[in-house]
C-alpha positions in Angstrom: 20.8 16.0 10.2 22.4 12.6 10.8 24.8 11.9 7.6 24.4 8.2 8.3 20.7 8.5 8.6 18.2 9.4 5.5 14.5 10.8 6.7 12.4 7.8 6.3 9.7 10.9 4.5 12.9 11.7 2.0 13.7 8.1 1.2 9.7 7.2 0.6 10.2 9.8 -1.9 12.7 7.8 -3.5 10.3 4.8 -3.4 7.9 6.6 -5.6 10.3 8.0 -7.9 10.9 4.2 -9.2 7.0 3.9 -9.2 7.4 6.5 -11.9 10.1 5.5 -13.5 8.2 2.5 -14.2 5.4 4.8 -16.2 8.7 5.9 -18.0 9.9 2.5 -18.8 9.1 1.5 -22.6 9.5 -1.9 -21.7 6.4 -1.9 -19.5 3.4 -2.3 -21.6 1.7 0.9 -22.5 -1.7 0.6 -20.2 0.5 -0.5 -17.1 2.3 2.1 -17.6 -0.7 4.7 -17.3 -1.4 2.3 -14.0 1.9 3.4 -12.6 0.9 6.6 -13.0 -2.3 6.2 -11.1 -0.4 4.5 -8.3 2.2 7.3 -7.9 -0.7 9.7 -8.0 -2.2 7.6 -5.3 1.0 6.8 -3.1 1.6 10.7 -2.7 -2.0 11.2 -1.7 -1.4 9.0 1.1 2.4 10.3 1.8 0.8 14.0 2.2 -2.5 12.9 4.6 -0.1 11.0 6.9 3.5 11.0 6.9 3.5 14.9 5.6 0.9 16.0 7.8 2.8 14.2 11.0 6.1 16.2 10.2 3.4 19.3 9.6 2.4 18.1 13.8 5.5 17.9 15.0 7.0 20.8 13.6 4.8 23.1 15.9 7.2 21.6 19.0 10.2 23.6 17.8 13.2 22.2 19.6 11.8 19.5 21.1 10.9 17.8 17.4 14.7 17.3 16.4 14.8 15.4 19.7 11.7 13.1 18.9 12.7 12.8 15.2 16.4 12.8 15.0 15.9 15.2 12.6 14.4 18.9 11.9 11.2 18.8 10.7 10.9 21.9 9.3 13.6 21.1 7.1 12.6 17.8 5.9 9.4 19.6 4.6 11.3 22.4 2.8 13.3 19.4 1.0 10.1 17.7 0.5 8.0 20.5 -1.4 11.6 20.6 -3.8 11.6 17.3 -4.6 7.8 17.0 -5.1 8.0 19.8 -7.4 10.9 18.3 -9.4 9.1 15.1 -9.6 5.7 16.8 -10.7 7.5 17.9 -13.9 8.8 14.7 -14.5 5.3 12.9 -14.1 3.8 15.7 -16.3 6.3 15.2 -19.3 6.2 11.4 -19.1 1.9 11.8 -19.4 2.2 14.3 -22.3 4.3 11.3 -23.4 1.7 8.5 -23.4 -0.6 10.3 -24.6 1.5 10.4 -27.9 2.2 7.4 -27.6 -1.9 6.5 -27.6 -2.3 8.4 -30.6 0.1 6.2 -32.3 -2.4 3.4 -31.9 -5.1 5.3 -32.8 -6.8 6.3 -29.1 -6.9 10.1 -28.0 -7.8 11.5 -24.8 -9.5 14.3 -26.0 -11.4 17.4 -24.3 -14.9 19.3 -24.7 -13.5 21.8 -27.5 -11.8 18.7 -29.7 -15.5 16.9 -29.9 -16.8 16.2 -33.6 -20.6 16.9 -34.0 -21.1 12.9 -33.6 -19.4 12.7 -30.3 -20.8 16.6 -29.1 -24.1 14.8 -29.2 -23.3 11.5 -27.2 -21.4 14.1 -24.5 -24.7 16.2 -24.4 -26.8 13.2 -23.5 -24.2 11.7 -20.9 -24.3 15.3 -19.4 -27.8 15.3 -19.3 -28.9 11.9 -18.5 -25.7 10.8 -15.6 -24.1 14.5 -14.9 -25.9 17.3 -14.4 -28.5 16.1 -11.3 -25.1 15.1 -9.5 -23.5 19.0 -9.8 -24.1 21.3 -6.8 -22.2 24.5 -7.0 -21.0 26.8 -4.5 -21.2 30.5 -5.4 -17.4 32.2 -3.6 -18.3 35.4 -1.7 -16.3 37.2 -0.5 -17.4 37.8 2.9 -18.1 33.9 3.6 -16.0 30.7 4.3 -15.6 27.7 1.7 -17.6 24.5 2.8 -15.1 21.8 3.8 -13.7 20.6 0.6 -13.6 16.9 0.9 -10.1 15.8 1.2 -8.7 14.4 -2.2 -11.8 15.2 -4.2 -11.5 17.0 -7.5 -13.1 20.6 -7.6 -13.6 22.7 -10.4 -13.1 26.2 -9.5 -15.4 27.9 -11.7 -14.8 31.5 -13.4 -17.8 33.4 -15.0 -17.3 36.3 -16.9 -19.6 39.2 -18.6 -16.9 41.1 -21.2 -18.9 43.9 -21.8 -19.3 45.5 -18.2 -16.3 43.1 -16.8 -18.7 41.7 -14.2 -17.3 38.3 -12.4 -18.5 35.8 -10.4 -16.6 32.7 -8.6 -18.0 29.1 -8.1 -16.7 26.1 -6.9 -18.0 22.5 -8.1 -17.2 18.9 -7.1 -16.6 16.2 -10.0 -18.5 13.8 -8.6 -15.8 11.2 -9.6 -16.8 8.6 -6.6 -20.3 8.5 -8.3 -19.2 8.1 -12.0 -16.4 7.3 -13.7 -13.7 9.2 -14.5 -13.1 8.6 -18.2 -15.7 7.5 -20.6 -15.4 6.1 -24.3 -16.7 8.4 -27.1 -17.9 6.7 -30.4 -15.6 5.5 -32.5 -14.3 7.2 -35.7 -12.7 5.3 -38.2 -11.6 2.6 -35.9 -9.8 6.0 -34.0 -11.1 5.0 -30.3 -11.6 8.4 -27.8 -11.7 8.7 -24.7 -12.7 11.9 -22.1 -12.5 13.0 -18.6 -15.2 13.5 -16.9 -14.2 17.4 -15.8 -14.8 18.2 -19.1 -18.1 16.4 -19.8 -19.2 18.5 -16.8 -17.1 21.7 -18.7 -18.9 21.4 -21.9 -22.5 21.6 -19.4 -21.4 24.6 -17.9 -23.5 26.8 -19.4 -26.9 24.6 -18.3 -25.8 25.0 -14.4 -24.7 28.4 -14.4 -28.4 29.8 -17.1 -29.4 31.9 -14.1 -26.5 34.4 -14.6 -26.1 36.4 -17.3 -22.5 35.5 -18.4 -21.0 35.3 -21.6 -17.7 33.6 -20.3 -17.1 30.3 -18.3 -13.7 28.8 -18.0 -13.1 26.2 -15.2 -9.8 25.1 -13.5 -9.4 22.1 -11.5 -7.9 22.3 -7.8 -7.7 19.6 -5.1 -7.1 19.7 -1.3 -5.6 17.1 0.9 -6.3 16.8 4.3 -4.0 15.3 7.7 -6.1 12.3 7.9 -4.0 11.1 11.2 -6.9 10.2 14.0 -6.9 11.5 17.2 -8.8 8.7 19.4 -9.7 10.8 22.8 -9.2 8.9 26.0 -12.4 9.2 27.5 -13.0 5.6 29.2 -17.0 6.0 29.3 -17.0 5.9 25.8 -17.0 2.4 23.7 -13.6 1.9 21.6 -15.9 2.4 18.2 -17.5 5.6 19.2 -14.5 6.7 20.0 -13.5 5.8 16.6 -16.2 6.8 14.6 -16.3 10.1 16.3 -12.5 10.6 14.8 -13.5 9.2 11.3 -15.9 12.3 11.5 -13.2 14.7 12.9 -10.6 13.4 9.9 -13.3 15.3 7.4 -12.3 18.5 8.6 -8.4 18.1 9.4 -6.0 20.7 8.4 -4.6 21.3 5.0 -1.9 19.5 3.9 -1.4 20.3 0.4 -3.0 22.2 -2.7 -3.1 21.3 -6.1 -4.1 23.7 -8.9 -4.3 24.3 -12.4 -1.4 26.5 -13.2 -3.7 28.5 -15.7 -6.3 29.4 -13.3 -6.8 33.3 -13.1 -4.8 34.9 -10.2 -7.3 36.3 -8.8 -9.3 33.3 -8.6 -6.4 31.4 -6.9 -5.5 34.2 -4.4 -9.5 33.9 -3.3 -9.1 30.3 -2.7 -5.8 30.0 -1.4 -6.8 33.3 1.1 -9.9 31.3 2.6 -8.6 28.2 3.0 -6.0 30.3 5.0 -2.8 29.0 3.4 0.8 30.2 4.9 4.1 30.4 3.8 4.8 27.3 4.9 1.9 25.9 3.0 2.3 22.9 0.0 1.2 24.6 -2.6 1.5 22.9 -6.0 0.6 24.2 -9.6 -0.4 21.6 -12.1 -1.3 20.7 -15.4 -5.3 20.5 -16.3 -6.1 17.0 -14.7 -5.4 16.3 -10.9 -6.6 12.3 -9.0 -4.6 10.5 -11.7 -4.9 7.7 -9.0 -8.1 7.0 -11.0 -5.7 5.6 -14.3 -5.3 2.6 -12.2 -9.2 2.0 -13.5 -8.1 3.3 -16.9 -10.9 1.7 -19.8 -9.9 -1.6 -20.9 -8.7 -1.3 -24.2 -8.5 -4.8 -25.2 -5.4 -5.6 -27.0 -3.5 -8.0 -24.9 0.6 -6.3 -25.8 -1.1 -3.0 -23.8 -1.0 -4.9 -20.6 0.9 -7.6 -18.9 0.9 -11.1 -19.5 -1.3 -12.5 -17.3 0.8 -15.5 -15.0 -1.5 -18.7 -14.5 -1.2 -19.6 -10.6 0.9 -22.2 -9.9 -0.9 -25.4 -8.4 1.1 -26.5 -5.1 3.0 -29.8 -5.0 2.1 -30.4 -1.8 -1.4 -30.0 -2.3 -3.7 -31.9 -4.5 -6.5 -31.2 -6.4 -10.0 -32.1 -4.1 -8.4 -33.4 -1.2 -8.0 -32.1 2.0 -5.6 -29.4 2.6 -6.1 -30.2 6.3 -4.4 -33.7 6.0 -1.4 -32.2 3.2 -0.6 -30.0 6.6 -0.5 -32.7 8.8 1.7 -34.2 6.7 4.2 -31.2 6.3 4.5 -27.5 6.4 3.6 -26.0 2.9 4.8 -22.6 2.3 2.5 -20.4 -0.6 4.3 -17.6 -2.2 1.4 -15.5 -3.7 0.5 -14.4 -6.0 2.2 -17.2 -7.8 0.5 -20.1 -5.9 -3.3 -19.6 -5.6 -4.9 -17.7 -2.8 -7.8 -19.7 -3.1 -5.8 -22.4 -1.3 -6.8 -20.5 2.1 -10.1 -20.0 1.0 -10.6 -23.9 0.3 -8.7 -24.7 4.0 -11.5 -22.2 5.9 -14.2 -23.7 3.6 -13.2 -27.4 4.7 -12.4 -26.3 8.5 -16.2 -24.7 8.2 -17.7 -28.2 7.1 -14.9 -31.2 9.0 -17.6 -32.7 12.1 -14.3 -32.8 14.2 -13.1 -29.3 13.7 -14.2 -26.6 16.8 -12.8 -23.8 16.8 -11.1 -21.5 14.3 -9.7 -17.8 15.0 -8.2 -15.8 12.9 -6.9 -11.3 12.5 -8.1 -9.6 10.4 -6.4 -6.1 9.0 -7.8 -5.5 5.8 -10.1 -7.3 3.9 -11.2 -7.9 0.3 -14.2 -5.7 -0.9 -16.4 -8.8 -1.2 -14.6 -11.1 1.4 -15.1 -15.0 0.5 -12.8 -15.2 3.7 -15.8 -13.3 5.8 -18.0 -15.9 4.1 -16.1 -18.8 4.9 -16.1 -17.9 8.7 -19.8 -17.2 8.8 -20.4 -20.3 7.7 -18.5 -21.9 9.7 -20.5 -20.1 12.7 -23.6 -21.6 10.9 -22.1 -25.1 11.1 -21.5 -24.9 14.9 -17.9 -23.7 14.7 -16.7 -21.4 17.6 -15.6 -18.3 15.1 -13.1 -15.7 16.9 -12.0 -12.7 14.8 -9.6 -10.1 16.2 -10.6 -7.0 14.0 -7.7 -3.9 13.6 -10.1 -0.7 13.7 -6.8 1.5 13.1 -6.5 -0.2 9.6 -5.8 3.2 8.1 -8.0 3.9 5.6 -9.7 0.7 6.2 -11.2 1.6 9.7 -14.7 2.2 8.1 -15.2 -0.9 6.4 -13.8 -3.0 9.4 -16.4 -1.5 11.7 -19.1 -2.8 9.0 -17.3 -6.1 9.3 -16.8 -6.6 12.8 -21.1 -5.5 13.0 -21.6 -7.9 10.3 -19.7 -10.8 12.2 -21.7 -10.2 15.2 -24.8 -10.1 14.0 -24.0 -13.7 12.6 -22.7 -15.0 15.7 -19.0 -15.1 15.6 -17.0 -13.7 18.3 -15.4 -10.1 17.5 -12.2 -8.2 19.7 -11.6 -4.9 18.4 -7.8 -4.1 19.1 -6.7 -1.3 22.0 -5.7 2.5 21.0 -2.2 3.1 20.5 -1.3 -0.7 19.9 -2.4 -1.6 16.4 -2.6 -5.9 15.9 -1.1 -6.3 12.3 -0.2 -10.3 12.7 -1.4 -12.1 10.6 -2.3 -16.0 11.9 -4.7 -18.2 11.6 -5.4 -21.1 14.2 -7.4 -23.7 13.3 -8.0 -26.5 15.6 -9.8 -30.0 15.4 -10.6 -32.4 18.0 -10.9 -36.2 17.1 -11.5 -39.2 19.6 -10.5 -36.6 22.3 -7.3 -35.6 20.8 -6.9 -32.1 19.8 -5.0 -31.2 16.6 -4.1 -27.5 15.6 -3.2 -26.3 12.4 -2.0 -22.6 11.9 -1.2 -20.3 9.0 1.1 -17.5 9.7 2.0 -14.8 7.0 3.5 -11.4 5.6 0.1 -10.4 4.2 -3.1 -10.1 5.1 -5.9 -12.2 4.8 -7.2 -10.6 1.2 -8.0 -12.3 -1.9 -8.0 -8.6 -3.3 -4.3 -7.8 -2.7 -3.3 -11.6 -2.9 -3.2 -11.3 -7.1 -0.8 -8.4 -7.1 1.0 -8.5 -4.1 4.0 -10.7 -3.3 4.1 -12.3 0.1 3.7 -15.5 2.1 1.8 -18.1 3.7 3.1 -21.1 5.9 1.0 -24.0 6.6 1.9 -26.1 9.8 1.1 -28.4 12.5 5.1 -28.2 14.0 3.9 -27.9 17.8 6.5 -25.0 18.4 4.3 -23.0 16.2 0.5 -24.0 16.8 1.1 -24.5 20.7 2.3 -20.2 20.5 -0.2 -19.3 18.4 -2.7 -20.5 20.3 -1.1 -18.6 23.1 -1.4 -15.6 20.7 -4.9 -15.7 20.7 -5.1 -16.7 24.2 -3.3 -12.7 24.4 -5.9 -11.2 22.8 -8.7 -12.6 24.4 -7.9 -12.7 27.8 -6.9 -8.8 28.1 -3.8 -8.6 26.1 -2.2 -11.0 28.9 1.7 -11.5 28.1 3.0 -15.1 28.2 6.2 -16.9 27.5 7.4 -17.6 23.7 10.1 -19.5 22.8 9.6 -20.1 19.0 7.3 -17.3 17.8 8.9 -13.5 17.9 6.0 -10.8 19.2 6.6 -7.2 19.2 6.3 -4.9 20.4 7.8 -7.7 23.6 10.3 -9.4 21.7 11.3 -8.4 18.2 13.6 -5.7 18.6 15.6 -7.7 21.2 15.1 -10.5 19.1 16.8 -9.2 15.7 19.9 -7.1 17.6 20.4 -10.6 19.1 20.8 -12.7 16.1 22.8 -9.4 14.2 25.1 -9.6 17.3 25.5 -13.0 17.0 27.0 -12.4 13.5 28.9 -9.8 14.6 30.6 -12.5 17.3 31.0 -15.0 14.5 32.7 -12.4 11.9 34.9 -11.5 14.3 35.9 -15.5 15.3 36.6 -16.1 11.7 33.3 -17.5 10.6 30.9 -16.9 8.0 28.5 -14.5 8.6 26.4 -12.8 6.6 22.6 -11.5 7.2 20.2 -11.5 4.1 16.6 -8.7 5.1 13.9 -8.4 2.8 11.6 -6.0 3.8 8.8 -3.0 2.8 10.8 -0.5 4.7 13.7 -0.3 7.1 13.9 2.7 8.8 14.7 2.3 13.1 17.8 4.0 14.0 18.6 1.9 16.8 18.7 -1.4 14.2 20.2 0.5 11.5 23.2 1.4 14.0 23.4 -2.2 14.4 23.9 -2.8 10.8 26.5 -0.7 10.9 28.2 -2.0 13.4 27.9 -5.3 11.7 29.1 -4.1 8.4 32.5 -3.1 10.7 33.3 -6.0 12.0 32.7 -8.1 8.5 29.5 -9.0 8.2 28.1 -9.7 4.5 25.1 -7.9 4.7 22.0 -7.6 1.9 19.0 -6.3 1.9 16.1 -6.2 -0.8 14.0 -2.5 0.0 10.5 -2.1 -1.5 9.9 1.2 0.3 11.8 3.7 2.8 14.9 2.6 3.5 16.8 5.4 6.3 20.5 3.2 6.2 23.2 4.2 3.4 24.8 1.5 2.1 28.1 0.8 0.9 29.9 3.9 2.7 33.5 3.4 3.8 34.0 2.6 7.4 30.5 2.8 7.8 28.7 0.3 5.7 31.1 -0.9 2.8 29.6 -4.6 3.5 26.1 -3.4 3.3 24.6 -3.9 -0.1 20.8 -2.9 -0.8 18.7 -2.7 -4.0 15.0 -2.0 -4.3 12.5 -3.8 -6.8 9.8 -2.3 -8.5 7.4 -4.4 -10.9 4.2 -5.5 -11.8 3.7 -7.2 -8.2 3.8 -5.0 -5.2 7.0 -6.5 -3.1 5.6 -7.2 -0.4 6.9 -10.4 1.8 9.8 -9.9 4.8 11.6 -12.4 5.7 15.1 -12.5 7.4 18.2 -14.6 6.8 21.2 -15.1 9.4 23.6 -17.5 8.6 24.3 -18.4 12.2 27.6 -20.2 11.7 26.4 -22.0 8.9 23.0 -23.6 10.5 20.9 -20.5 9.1 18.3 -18.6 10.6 15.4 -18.0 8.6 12.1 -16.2 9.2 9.2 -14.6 8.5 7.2 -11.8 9.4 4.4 -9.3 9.8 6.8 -6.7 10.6 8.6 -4.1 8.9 12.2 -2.6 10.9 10.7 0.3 11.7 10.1 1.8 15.2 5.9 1.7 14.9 6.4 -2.3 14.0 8.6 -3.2 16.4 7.2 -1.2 19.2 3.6 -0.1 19.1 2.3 -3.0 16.9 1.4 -6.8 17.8 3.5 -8.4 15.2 4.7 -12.1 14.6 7.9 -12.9 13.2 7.7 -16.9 12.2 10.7 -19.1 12.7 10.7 -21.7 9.7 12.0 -25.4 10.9 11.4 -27.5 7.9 14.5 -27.6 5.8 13.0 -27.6 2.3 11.3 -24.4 3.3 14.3 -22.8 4.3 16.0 -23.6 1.2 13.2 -22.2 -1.0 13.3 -19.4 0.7 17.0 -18.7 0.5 16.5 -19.6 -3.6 13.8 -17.0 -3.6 16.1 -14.3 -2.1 19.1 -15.0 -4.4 16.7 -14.8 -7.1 15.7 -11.3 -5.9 19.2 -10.4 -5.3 20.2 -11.6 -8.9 17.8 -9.2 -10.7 18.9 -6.8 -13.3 15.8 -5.7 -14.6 13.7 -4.5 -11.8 16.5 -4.0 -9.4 17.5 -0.5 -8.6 21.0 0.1 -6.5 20.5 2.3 -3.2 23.2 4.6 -2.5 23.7 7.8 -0.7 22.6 10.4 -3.2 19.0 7.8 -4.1 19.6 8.2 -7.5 17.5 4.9 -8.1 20.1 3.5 -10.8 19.2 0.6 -12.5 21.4 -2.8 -11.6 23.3 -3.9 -14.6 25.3 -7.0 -14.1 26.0 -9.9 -16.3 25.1 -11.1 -19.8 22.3 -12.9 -19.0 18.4 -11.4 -18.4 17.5 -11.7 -14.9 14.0 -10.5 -14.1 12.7 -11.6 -10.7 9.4 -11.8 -10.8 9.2 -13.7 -13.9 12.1 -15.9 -12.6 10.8 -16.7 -9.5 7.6 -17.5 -11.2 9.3 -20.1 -13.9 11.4 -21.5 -10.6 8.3 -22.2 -8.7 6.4 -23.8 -11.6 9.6 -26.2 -12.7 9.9 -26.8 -9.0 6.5 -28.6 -8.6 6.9 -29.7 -12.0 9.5 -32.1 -11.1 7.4 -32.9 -7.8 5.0 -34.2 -10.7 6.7 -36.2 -12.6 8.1 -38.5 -9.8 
């Protein structure tokens, strides 16, 4: 394995391990701290139906996967099953944690045998009246297969017992936890609040599915299965791009196993039944547990309601350059305005497609879409724009993964109304994220674009952190609209001088403005290069850094996710600094800052540094001309860098320590909050 490369699978691991350490943090209030939970619970789902499974893939090409890698696969999943393990215990002693520390306020996640009479009744009617018509059992035989378990559901694997003769009998049962939810509130006691799971309402019923059989014992012990959900889009040209896809969504139902999940007190011989038909191997990820698996589902925890359980909720920031009903579309023309979600409005957009829908002169908007809100008030401003006569163009990612369902209902539902719909290719997913819109007055056309880090999704746009410029600069509107022109006629290339597309131009792009440091470190100049990204993981950049790092450059970088480089290594990277920032708000913005010999470089992008981004993806990497801009964003990143709360230093051994510098409390996300509101503040009182 390469010493001066960490396995981007291995550092995501690291990623989630400060996702937990967040549920361990007793400064985080007590229900967001359950959240984290659910969102580690969630982010390793995910990490085990693609990146997992994908090592699982290549592993089967012996040799020839160290080449492809860089690394051995086999390995990597060896070190992964370890470290899942290890972290497994820690997530199961900082829940057996919270839960104590419920009980000091009086709430109690209780189960089926803890019931008072009181509540045993209000469980017996919930069974009866929302459970039991949803329970379909599976008797295990042992001469037949399993039905394909549905990948990330919760089973119960059932366990029926007669003590007398020692007669058994096996069952498997799905929770039907996409139906109902997961934990519902008991009736109070005393002003004691309780809450249960749903696995053991269904539990205490048992006995009412299972009456046919004459069985004096039933125990039941939960066990999940996650699948490869990677899709495998056949080339068969005769076929339309969505067949092709649907057929795969279909085909990802039955892929392999990835890992298993049980309750370590489930009878052995239970286990080896399942485990034996579901044909598990040594290599298999096999994981015992505590009682409950899907904690994903705390992120929808009951709301409590006292206010010191959660976070503070932050009142959006109005823009100063945008005033209350009056057109956004004129504020543009006047100058680029740069949003910084969630702490300025997303409505903002909303408002600018709702006026573009209804202004007599505008003609034409288009806009990419990746992944959308669940009810879209973007999809509703386009369609009415269609109904006002607006030519509507929407290029709709299918590969969205996980999201490739609901974008084929999107794209149907924008056809039906009239607007024009391209579906991206195979193998070359579009994840820019621009808007064009463009007005045309006494036969002068004027366009106005938006170009972000996030996608267009009011959803995601109150807890994740990323940006949103505004403009009419010509550099930028005249190359966007060559962007489009791309997509619509045929994925036709064309020359760009301001905008950065990958997978044409980015790569070259970013080794030529780190080479460009490197020239001025070693003239004497200043030169430093500031990255804030998701994930940086390309070999082939990170060699670059390097490099960089030898020659002088000062070079920081702010990490959300996988980060492969090791920082501050003698020889190697001693001028490389990185930290990572986990918080309320999912970090989510990139942007780059070269300093350029003192007339800095800044921009921002769609793109991560990773070899997918910057060479199967259609990305856009923004160049920001107006100086303002480019000095908020600089603020922004020292702001970032400054933290000593949320900050966590990367090193070589990813031991996730927490920054500690200075006397003063520096906590980003609030900061950068209070900097933005005293900022348009003093734009007010002028």
């Amino acid at each position: 394995m390469n010493k001066s490369y960490i396995p981007k699978e291995i550092s995501w691991l690291s990623f989630n391990e400060r996702v937990l350490q967040e549920a361990e943090n007793k400064e985080v209030p007590l229900l967001e701290r359950f959240k984290f939970l659910g969102i580690y619970s969630n982010n390793l789902d995910e990490y085990f139906r693609v990146r997992v499974a994908t090592l699982k893939r290549l592993s089967l090409f012996g040799s020839k996967s160290k080449t492809i890698l860089g690394y051995n696969p086999k390995a990597t999943l060896k070190k992964i099953h370890e470290i899942v393990i290890t972290q497994n215990k820690k997530f199961e002693k900082i829940y057996s944690g919270l839960l104590q520390e419920l009980a000091k306020h009086n709430i109690h996640i209780i189960n089926e045998k803890q019931l008072n009479k009181e509540q045993s009744e209000f469980v017996q009617k919930y069974f009866h009246k929302e459970v039991r018509t949803r329970l379909m059992p599976f008797l295990i035989e042992k001469d037949s297969e399993l039905p394909n378990l549905t990948d990330d559901a919760i089973y119960l694997a059932i366990y029926l017992l007669k003590t007398e003769t020692q007669k058994k009998r096996f069952a498997l049962l799905e929770v039907p936890a996409n139906v109902l939810p997961r934990f519902i509130l008991l009736p109070e006691n005393n002003d004691e609040k309780y809450i249960i799971f749903l696995d053991d309402i269904i539990r205490y019923g048992l006995k009412e599915i299972f009456f046919i059989f004459d069985f004096d014992e039933i125990s039941a012990y939960t066990i999940k299965l996650t699948k490869d959900a990677e899709l495998e889009i056949a080339d068969d040209i005769s076929e339309s791009y969505i067949d092709k896809l649907s057929k795969s969504l279909q085909q990802r139902k039955w892929g392999s196993p990835v890992r298993f999940i049980y309750d370590r007190e489930i009878p052995e011989e239970l286990l080896k039944i399942i485990t034996k038909k579901l044909h598990f191997g040594p290599d298999d990820v096999i994981i015992p547990s505590d009682r409950y698996h899907n904690f994903k589902h705390f992120m929808n925890f009951p709301k409590l309601g006292r206010k010191k359980f959660y976070y503070e909720p932050l009142v959006p920031i109005t823009h100063r350059d945008i005033q209350p009903g009056k057109s956004i579309l004129s504020a543009i023309k006047k100058k680029d305005i740069m949003l910084f979600f969630p702490y300025h409005p997303f409505d903002y957009f909303i408002d600018l497609l709702r006026e573009a829908s209804i202004d007599p002169f505008v003609t034409s908007i288009q806009i990419t879409l990746y992944r959308l809100a669940r009810n879209s008030s973007v999809i509703n401003a386009l369609l009415n724009a269609v109904r006002n006569g607006k030519n509507v163009t929407t290029v709709v990612e299918l590969q969205a993964r996980f999201d490739e369902e609901a974008n084929i209902l999107w794209g149907n539902k924008l056809l039906d109304e009239g607007v024009k719909v391209i579906y991206g290719v195979p193998g070359l997913k579009v994840h820019s994220k621009l808007c064009l819109i463009t007005r045309v007055k006494d036969n002068v056309s004027q366009r106005y674009a938006a170009v972000g880090t996030g996608n267009f999704n009011e959803d995601t746009a109150r807890v994740y952190t990323d940006h949103l410029l505004f403009t009419t600069n010509k550099k930028i509107t005249n190359e966007v609209f060559k962007a489009f022109n791309f997509f619509n006629v045929n994925y036709k290339k064309d020359n760009f001088y301001h905008l950065v597309l990958s997978p044409f131009f980015l790569r070259n792009k970013v080794i030529l403005l780190i080479e460009n440091e490197i020239k001025n470190a070693k003239a004497g100049k200043k030169a430093f290069i500031y990255l804030k990204l998701n994930n940086l993981t390309d070999s082939e950049i990170i060699n670059y850094l390097y490099e960089a790092s030898n020659a002088g450059v000062k070079i920081r970088i702010i990490i959300r996710g996988m980060f492969s480089l090791i920082p501050g290594v003698k020889k190697l990277s001693e001028n490389i600094e990185a930290i990572g920032i986990v918080d309320r708000f999912l970090e989510h913005s990139r942007f780059f800052i070269f300093c350029n010999g003192g007339n800095e470089q800044v921009y921002i992008s769609s793109a991560d540094l990773m070899t997918r981004n910057l060479d199967h993806r259609i990305e856009v990497t923004c160049p920001i001309f107006d100086k303002n801009i480019k000095c908020e964003m600089r603020k922004i990143f020292e702001i970032q860098w400054d933290d000593n709360v949320k900050a966590r230093i990367f090193d070589e051994k990813q031991s996730n320590t927490f920054v500690k510098s200075g006397k003063e409390v520096r906590h980003s996300q609030i900061d950068a909050y209070n900097w933005l509101k005293k900022a348009n503040e003093k734009i007010s009182d002028k």
